[in-house]
N, C-alpha and C positions, 0 to 999 in steps of 0.2 A: 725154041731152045728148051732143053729137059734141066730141068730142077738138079744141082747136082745131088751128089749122095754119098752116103758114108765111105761106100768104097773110094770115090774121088776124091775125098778129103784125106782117106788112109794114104792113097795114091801120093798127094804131096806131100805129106807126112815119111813117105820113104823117099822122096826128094829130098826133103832135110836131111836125111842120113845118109844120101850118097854123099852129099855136101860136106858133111860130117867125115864120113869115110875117105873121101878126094884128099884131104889137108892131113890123115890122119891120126883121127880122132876116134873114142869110139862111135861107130855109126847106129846112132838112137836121134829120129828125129819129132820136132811134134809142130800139131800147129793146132790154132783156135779161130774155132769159127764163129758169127755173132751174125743171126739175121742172111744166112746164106754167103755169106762172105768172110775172106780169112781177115782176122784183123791184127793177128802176129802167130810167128812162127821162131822156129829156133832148132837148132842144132847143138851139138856138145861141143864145147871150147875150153874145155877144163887146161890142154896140154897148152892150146895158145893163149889163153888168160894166165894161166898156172894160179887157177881160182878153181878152189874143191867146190863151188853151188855153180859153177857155169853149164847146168843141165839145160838140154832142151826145153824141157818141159818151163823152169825158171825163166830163161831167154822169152818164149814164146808167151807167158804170162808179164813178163813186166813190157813187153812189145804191146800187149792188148790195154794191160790195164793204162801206158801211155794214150795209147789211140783212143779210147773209149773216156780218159780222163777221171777212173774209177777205179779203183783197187777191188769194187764188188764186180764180178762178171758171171751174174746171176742169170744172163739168159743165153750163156755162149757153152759150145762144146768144146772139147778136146780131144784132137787123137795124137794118140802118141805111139810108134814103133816098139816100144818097151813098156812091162809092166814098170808105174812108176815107183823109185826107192822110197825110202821110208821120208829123205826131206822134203824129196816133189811133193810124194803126197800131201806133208803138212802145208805145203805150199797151195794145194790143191783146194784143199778144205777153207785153206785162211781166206782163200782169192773166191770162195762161196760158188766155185764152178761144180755146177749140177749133175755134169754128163761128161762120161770117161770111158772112151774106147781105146784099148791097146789092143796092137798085134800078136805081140806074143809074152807069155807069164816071161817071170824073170826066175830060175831057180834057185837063186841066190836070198832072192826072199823068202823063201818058204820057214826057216827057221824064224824069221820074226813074226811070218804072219802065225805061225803056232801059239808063240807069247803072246801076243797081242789077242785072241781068241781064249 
């Protein structure tokens, strides 16, 4: 059996977004990986929580940092279907996740990422 890979991991990562998309939601999905295996994932629930941080990315981080028993997930990746917003991000940083792959930019960011530059 072959070692998965980033693209297989993107792969479930656009799973979460159909998931996402099915309930309609926006479909941005993510998940994290730790040691070759997924240890949480997530989808957007913002309309069925009617909670503005119910981001994939969020979801998929407090999924791992449960499973793993640690808010630090210093040796786990992420991918994520969307370039993440500016809270995932800080979410990103705080949770000391090292490795971030997204599918596709978001152009909605581009204006902050200028400020912030």
């Amino acid at each position: 059996m072959t070692e998965p890979t980033a693209e297989d991991w993107m792969q479930e990562a656009l799973h979460e977004a159909r998931m996402a998309y099915l309930i309609g939601e926006v479909p941005i999905g993510a998940v994290i990986v730790h040691q070759g295996e997924i240890i949480g994932r997530g989808h957007n629930l913002r309309e069925h929580g009617q909670d503005a941080t119910m981001h994939a990315e969020i979801i998929a981080i407090q999924e791992a940092c449960e499973y793993l028993h640690s808010w630090r997930l210093a040796d786990c990746q992420l991918y994520v279907t969307l370039e993440p917003c500016l809270m995932c991000s800080g979410a990103i940083i705080n949770a000391r996740l090292p490795e971030l792959y997204f599918g596709a930019r978001d152009p909605k960011l581009a204006p902050f990422v200028v400020c912030i530059r």
